[in-house]
C-alpha positions in Angstrom: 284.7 107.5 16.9 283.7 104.0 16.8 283.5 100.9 15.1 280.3 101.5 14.3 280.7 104.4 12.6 282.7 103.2 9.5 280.8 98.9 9.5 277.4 98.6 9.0 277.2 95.9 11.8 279.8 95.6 14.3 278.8 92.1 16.7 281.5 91.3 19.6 282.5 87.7 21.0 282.9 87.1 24.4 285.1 83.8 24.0 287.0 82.4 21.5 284.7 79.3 20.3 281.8 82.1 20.0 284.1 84.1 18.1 285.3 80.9 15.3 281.6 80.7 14.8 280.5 83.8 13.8 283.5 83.9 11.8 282.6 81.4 9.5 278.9 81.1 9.7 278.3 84.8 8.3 280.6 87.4 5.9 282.1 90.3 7.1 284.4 93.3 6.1 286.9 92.7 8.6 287.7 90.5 11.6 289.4 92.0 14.6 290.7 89.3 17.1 292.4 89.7 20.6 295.3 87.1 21.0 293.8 86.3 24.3 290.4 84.9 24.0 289.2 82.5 26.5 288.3 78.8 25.4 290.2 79.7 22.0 292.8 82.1 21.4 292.9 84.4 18.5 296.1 82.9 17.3 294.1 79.2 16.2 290.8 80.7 15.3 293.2 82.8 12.7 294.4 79.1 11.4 291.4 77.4 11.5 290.2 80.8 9.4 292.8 80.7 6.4 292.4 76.4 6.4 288.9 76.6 6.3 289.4 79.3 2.8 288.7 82.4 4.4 290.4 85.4 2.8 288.4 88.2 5.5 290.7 90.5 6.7 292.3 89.9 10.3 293.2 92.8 12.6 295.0 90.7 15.5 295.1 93.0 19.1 297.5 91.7 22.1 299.6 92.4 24.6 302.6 90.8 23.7 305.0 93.5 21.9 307.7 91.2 21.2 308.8 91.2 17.5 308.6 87.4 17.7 305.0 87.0 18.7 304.3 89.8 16.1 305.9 88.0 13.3 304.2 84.5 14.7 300.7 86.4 14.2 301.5 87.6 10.6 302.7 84.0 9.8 299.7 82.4 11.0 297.5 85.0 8.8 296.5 87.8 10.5 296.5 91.3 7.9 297.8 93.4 10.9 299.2 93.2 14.2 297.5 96.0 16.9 299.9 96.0 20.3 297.7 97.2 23.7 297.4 99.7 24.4 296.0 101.4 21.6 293.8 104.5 20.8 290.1 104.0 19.8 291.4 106.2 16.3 294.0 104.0 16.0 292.0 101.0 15.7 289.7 102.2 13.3 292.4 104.4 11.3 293.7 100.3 11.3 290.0 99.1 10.3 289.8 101.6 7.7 292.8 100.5 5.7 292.0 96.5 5.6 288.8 97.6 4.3 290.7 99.6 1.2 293.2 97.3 0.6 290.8 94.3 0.0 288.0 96.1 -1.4 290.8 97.2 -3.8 291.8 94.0 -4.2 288.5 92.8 -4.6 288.1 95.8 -7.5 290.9 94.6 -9.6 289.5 91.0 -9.4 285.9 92.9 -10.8 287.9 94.8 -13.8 289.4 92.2 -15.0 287.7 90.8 -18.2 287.8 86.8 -17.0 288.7 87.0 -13.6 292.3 85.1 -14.4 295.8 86.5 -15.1 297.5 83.8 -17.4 301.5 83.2 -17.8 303.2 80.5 -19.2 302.0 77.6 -16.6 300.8 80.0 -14.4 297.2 80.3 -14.1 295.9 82.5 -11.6 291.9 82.7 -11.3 291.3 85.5 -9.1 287.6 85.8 -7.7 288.0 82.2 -6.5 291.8 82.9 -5.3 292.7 79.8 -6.6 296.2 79.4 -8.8 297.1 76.2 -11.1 300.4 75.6 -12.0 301.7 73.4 -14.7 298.2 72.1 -15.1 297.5 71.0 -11.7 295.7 73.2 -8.8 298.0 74.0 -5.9 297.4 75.3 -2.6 298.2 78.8 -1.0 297.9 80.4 1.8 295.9 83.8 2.1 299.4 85.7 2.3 301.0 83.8 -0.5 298.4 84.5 -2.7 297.8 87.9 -2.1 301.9 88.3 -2.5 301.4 86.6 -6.4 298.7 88.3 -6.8 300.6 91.7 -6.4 303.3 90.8 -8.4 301.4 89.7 -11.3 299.2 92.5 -11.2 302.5 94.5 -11.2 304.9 93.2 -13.6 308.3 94.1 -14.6 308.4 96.7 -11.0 311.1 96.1 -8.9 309.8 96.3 -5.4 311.5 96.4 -1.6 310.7 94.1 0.9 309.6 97.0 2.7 306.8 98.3 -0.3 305.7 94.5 -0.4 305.2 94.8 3.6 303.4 98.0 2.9 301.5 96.6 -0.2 300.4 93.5 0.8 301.0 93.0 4.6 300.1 97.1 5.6 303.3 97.3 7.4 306.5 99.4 6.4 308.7 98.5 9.7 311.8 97.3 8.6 311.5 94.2 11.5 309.5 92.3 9.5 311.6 92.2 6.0 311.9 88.4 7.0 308.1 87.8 7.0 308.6 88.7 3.2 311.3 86.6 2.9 310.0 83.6 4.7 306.8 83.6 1.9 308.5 84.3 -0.9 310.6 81.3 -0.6 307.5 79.1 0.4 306.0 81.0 -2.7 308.6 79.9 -4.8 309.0 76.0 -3.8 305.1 75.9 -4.8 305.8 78.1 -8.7 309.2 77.4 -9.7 310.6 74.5 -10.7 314.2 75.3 -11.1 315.6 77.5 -8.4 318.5 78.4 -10.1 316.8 79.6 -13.2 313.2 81.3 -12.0 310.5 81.8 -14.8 308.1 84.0 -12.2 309.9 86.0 -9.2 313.3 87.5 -9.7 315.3 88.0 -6.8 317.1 92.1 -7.9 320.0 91.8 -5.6 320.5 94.5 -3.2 317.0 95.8 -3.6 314.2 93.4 -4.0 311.8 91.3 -6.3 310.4 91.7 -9.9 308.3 89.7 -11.4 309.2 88.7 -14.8 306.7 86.3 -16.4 304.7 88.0 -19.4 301.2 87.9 -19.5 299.1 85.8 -21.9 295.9 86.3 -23.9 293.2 84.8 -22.0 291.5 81.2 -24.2 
């Protein structure tokens, strides 16, 4: 099996600056990146990605197996995390769930009647991922908004760090529960105003989060 098989177009990039430009000068399904790229390693083009707005999938590939470098490559934005060496099925078994997750993502976004979930200060407009709160636009990263998405997609569910790894991220390894943790608390410094009495995210001790805002009727 090969990439091929499952993309309609499937281009490669010999080097890293190549790579950055065909990443943002044309859309695709998903972006698979080694870590190690000459002129431009995986790791920035990945940053310069989510600054520059772009929500495309990342499948990051490297060497490296350490849980730190594997939890550096989810922070920066990467989807999922693919450690050499690999089999050709898994890659695209990898490939193949991206492409579900956002296209289900993406589906969601199509259903809904005017493209925005609405809670009491909380505005979240989906097909341009943007989010205003309290009136005023504020800025998220890929991952945080994908995370607030879920959750206000899924109210009043009480979800483990590891079904939000699995949800959102595509991992259940419990190595990464701190990934979760580390975005729902930069989450939450951009949404709630008064830590000690939270209006969106509730922290269920001992198990996970719920989110507990009610939806509003759209204007």
């Amino acid at each position: 099996m090969h990439l091929s098989e499952i993309c309609d177009r499937v281009e490669i990039a010999s080097d890293g600056i190549t790579g950055l430009e065909l990443a943002i000068t044309r859309k695709w399904s998903v972006i698979v990146l080694d870590l190690r790229l000459p002129g431009k390693g995986g790791i920035e083009i990945c940053r310069q990605l989510r600054a520059q707005g772009s929500y495309t999938p990342v499948l990051m590939l490297t060497a490296k197996s350490t849980e730190l470098d594997r939890v550096f490559g989810l922070e920066t934005g990467a989807d999922d995390y693919l450690t050499k060496p690999f089999s050709v099925l898994e890659l695209v078994a990898r490939v193949k769930a991206l492409m579900r997750r956002f296209d289900v993502t993406n589906g969601y976004s199509s259903e809904n009647k005017n493209n925005t979930l609405i809670f009491d200060g909380l505005e979240i407009v989906l097909d341009e991922r943007r989010v205003v709160f309290n009136n005023k636009e504020i800025e998220l990263t890929a991952k945080e908004f994908d995370l607030l998405h879920f959750f206000a997609s899924n109210p009043d569910k009480v979800y483990k760090r590891s079904q939000l790894l699995d949800q959102v991220w595509g991992y259940g390894h419990d190595g990464y529960e701190h990934t979760v943790n580390s975005h729902m608390n930069r989450l939450r410094a951009k949404i709630e105003t008064d830590p000690d009495n939270l209006k969106y995210i509730k922290t269920i001790w001992g198990v996970g989060y719920k989110f507990i805002a009610k939806k509003m009727d759209s204007q």
